[in-house]
KEROBA-487671 format. One record per residue: residue number from 1; residue in one letter; x, y, z of N, C-alpha, C, O in turn. Coordinates in steps of 0.02 Angstrom, whole numbers, plus 50000, padded with zeros to 5 digits. Last residue first. Layout:
BEGIN
 lummi dovo   nxx   nyy   nzz  caxx  cayy  cazz   cxx   cyy   czz   oxx   oyy   ozz
   NUM    A     X     Y     Z     X     Y     Z     X     Y     Z     X     Y     Z
...
END
This chain:
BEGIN
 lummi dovo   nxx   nyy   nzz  caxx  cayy  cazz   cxx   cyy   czz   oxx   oyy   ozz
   183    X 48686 64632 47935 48606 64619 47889 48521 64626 47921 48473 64615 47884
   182    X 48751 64640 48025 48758 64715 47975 48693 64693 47933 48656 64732 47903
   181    X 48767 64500 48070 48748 64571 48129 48728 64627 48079 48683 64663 48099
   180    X 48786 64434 47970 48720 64400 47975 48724 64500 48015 48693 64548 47992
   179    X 48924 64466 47958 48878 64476 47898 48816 64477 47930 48784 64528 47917
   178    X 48955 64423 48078 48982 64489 48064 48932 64526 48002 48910 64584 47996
   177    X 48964 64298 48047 48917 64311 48106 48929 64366 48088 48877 64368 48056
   176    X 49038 64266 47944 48968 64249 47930 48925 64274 47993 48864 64273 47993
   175    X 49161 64304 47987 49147 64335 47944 49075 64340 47939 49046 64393 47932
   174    X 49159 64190 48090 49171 64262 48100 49146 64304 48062 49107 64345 48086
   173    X 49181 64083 48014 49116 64101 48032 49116 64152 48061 49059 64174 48065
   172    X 49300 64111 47928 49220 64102 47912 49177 64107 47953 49126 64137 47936
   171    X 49388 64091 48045 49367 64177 48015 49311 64172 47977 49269 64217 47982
   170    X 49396 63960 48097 49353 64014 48132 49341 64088 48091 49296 64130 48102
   169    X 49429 63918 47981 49350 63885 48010 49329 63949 48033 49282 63984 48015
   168    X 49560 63929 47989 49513 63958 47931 49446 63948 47945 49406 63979 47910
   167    X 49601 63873 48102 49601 63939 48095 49561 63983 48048 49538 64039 48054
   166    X 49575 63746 48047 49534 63761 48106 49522 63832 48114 49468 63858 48128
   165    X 49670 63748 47970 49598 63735 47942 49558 63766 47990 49512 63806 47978
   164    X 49786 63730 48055 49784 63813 47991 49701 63788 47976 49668 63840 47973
   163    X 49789 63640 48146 49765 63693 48175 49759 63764 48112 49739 63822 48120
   162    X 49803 63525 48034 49747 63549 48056 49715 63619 48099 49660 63646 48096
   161    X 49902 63577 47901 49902 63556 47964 49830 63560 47986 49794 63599 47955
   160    X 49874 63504 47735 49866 63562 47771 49888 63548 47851 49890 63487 47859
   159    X 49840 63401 47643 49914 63414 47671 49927 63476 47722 49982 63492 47743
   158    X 49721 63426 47624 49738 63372 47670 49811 63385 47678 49835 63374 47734
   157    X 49720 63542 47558 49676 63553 47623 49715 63500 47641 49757 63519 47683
   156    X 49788 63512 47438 49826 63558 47461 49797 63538 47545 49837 63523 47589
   155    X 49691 63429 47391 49757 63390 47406 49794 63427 47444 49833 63400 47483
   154    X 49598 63519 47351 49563 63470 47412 49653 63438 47417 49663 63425 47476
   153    X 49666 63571 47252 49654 63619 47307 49615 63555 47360 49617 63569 47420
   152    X 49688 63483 47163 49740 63505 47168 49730 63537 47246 49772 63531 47290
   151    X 49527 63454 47127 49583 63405 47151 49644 63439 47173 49658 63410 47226
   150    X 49498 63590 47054 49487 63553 47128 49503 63512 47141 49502 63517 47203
   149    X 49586 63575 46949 49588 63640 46987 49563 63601 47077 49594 63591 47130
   148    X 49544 63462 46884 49593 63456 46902 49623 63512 46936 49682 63506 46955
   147    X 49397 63511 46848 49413 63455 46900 49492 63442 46923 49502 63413 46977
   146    X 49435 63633 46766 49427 63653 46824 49394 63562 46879 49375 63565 46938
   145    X 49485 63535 46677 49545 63590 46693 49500 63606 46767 49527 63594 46821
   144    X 49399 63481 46622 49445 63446 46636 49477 63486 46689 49491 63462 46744
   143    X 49290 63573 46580 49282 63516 46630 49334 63482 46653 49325 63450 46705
   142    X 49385 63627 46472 49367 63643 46542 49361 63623 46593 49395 63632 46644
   141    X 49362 63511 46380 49448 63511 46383 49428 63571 46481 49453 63555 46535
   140    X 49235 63487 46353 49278 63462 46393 49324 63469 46411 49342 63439 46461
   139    X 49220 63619 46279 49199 63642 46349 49224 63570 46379 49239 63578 46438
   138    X 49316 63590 46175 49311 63641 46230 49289 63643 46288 49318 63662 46339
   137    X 49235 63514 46126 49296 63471 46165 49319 63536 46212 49335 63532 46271
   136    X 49114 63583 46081 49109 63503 46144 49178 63501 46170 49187 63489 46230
   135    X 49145 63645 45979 49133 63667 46043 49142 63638 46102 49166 63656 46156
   134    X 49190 63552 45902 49250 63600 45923 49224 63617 45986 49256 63612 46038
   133    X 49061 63495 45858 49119 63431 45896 49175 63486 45935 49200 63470 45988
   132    X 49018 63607 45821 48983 63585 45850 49030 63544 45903 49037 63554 45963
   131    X 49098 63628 45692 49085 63664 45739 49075 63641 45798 49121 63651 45837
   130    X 49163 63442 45632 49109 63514 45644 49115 63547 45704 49132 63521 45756
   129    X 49310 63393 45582 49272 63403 45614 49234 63462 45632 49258 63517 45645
   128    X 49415 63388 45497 49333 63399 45466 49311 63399 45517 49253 63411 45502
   127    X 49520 63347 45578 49536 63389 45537 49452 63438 45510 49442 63498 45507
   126    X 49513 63210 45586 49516 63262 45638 49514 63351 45611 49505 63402 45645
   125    X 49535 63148 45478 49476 63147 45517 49462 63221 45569 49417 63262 45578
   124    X 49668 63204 45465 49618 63228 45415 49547 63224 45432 49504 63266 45416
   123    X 49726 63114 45535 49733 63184 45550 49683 63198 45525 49637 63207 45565
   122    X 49682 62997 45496 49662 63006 45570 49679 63086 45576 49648 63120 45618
   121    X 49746 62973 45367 49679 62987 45378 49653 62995 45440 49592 63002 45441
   120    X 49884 62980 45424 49853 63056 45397 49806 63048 45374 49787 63100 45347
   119    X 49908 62858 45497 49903 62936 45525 49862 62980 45494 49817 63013 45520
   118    X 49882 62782 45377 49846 62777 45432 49835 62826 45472 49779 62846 45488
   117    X 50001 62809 45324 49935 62813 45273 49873 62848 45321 49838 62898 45316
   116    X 50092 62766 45380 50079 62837 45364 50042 62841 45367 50020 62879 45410
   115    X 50076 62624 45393 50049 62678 45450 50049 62742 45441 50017 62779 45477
   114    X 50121 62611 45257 50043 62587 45294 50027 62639 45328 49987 62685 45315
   113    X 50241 62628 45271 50216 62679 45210 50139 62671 45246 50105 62720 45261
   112    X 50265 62546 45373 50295 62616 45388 50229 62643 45334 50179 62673 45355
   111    X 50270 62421 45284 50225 62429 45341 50227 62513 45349 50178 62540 45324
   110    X 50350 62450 45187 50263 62436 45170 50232 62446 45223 50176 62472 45224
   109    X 50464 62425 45235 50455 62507 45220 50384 62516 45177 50365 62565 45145
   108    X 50476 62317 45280 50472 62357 45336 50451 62420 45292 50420 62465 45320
   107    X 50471 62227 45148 50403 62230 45190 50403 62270 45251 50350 62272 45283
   106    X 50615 62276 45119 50553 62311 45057 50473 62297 45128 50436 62342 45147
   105    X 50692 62209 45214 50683 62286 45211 50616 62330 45169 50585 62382 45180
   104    X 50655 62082 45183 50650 62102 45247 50639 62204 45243 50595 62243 45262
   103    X 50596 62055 45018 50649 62059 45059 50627 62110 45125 50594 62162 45121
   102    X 50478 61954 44978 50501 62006 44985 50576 62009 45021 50603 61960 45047
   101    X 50381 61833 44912 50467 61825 44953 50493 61892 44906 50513 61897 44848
   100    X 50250 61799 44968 50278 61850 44935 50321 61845 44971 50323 61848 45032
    99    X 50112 61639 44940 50166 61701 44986 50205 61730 44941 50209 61707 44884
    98    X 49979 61713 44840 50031 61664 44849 50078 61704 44882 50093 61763 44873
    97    X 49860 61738 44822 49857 61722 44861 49939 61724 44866 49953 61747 44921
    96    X 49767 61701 44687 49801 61730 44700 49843 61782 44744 49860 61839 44727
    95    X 49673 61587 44685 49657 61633 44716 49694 61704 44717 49668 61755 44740
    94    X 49773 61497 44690 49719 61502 44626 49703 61588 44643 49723 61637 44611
    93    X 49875 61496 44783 49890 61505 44711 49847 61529 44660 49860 61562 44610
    92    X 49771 61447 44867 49819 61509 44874 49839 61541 44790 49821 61589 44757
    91    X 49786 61326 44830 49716 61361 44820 49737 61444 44822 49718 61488 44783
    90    X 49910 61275 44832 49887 61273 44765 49808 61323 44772 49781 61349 44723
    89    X 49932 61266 44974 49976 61324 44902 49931 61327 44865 49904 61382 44858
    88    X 49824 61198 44987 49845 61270 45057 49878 61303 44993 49858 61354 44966
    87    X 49897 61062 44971 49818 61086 44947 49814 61150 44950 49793 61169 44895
    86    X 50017 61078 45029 50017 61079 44956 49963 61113 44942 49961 61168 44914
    85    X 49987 61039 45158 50001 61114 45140 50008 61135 45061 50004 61191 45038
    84    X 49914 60951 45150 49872 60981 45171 49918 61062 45136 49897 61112 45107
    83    X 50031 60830 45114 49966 60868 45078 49912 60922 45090 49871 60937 45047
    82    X 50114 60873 45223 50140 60895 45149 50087 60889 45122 50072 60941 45094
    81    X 50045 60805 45332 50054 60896 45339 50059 60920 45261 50026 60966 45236
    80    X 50025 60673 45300 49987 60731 45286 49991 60791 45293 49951 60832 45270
    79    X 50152 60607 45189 50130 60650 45270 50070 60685 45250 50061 60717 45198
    78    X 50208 60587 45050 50133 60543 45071 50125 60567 45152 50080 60535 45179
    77    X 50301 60644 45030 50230 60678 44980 50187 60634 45034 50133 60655 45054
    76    X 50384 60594 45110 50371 60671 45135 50302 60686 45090 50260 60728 45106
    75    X 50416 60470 45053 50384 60461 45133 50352 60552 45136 50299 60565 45165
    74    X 50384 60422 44907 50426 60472 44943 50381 60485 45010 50323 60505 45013
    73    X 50400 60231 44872 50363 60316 44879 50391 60344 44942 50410 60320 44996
    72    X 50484 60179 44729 50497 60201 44811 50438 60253 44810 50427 60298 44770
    71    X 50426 60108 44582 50437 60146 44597 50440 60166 44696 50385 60163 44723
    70    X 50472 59925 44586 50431 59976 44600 50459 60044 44629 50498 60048 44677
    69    X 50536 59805 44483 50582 59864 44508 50480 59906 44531 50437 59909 44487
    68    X 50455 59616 44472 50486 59705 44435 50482 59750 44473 50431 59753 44506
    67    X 50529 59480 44437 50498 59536 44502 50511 59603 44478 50563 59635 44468
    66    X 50465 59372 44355 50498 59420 44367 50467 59458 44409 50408 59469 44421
    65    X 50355 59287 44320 50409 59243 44358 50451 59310 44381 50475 59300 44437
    64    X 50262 59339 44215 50252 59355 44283 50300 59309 44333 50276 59297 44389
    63    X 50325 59409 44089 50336 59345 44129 50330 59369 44182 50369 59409 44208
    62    X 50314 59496 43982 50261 59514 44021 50284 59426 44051 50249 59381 44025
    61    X 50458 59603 43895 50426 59544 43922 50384 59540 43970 50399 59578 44016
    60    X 50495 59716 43896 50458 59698 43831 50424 59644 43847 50369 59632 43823
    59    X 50544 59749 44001 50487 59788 43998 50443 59787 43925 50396 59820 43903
    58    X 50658 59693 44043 50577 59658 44089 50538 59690 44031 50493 59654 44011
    57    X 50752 59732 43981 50726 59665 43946 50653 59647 43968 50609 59613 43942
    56    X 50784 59900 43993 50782 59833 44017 50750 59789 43994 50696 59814 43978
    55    X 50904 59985 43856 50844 59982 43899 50844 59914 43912 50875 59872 43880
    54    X 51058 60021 43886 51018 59979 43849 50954 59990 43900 50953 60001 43961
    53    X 51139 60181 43904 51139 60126 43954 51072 60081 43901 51034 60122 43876
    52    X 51168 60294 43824 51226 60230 43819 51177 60188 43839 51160 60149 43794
    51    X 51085 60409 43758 51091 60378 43817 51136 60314 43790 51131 60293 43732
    50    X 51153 60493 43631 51145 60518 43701 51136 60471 43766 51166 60482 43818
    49    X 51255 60407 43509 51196 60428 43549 51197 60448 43626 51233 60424 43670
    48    X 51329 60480 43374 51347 60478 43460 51284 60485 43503 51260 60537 43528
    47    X 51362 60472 43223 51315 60431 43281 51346 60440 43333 51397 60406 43343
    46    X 51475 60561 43132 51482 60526 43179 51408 60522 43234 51400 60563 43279
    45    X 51439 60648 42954 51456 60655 43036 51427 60587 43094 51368 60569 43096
    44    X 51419 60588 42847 51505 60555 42864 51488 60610 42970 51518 60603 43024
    43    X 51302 60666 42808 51307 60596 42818 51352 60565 42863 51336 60526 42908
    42    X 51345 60778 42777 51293 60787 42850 51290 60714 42858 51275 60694 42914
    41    X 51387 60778 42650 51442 60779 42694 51393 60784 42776 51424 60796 42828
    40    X 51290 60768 42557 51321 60714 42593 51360 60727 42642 51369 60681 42682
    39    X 51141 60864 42571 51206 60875 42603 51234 60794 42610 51212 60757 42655
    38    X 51007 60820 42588 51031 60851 42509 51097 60834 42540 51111 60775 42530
    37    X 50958 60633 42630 51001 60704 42637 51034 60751 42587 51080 60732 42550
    36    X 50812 60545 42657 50869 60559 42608 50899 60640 42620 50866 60692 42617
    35    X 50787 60436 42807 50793 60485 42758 50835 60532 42709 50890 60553 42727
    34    X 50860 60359 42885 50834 60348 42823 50809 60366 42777 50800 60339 42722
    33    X 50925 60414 42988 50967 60406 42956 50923 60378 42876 50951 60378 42821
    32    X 50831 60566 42994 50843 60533 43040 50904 60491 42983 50929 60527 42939
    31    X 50844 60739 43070 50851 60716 43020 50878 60655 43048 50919 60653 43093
    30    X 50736 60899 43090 50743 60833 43113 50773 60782 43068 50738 60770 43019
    29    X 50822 61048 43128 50788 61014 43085 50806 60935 43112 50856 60913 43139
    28    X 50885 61132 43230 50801 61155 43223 50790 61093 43182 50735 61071 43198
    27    X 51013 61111 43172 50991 61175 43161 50910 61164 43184 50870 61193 43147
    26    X 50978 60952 43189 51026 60993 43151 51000 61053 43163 50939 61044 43166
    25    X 50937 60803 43259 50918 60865 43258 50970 60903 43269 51005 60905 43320
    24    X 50914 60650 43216 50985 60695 43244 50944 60746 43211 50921 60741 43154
    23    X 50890 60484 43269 50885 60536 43221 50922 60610 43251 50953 60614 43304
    22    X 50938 60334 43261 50922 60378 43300 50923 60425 43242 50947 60416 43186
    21    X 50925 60131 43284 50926 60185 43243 50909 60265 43296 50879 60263 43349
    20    X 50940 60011 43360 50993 60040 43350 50976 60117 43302 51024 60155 43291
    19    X 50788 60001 43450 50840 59957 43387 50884 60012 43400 50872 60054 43442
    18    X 50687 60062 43541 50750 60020 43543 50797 59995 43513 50845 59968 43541
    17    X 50685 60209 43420 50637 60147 43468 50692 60104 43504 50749 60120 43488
    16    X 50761 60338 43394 50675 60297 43390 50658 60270 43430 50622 60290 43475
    15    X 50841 60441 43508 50838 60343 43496 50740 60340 43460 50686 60341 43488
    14    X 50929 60562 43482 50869 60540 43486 50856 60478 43462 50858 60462 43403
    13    X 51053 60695 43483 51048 60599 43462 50980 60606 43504 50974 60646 43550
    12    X 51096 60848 43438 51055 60795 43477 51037 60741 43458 50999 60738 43410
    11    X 51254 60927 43394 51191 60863 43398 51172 60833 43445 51204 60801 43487
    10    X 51290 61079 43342 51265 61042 43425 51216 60978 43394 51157 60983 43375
     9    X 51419 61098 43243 51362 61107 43262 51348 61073 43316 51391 61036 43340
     8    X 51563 61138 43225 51540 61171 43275 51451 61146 43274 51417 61182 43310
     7    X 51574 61019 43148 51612 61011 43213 51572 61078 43267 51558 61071 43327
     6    X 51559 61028 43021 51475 61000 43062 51547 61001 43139 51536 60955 43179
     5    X 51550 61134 42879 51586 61120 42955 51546 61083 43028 51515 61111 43073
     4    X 51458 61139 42791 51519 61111 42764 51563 61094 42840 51602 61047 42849
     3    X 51301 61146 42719 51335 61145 42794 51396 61105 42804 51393 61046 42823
     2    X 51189 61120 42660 51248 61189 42647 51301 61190 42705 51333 61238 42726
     1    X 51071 61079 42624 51080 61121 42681 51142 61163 42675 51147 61224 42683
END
């Protein structure tokens, strides 16, 4: 290998099995202590295994006199809200579905861009409309104007005094007897 300064390299200690032996991954390469090394000097570098703590004695031995350690179950996986909503992600997920952690400002200027959208196919609707629809609103937009002509003038009569109606009573029929005499 060629590798004359092992201080800057990174070793990873890796325990075979329980015995005392480990193998040490160099550059990417797996090298354990019984295998043969071009490099002596990769030899004289220092065993520092990664886990210290000894594995436990229960777990070679099957003496049912021992009480063995059970994994705690986590009170929050086993609620049913947490499975239901898990189930809820994960289909979401499939589906591709999955909530979107936008930022507050980016989903206000989605909505806005929306309702643009929204306006200017409602203009545009409006926009194609046939002859036909032009005429119609016309002559509603009239209908409008001369119901709100006579509303205005029946509001004027009731706010009227009565002796000015009465007065108007009589020149109508004045008029109408005057007409009927010349006819």
């Amino acid at each position: 290998m060629g590798i004359k300064n092992a201080a800057c390299l990174k070793l990873l200690v890796f325990p075979l099995s329980h015995q005392a032996r480990f193998s040490i991954l160099v550059a990417g390469f797996m090298i354990s202590p019984d295998s043969p090394s071009e490099d002596p000097d990769l030899k004289d570098v220092c065993l520092i295994p990664r886990n210290i703590m000894a594995e436990p004695d229960y777990m070679e031995d099957d003496n049912p006199e021992l009480i063995r350690p059970q994994k705690l179950v986590n009170p929050v996986k086993t609620s049913r809200n947490h499975q239901d909503l898990h189930r809820e992600l994960l289909m979401n997920q499939k589906r591709g579905l999955a909530p979107q952690n936008k930022p507050e400002l980016q989903k206000v200027m989605e909505k806005r861009k929306r309702d643009q959208v929204i306006k200017q196919k409602e203009e545009e609707a409006q926009k194609k409309k046939s002859d036909l629809e032009i005429e119609l609103l016309k002559r509603q937009q009239k209908l409008e104007q001369h119901e709100l002509e006579k509303q205005k003038l029946q509001e004027e009569q009731e706010n009227t005094p009565e002796f000015v109606k009465v007065k108007g009573n009589l020149r109508r029929t004045g008029q109408e007897v005057a007409q009927a005499q010349e006819s």
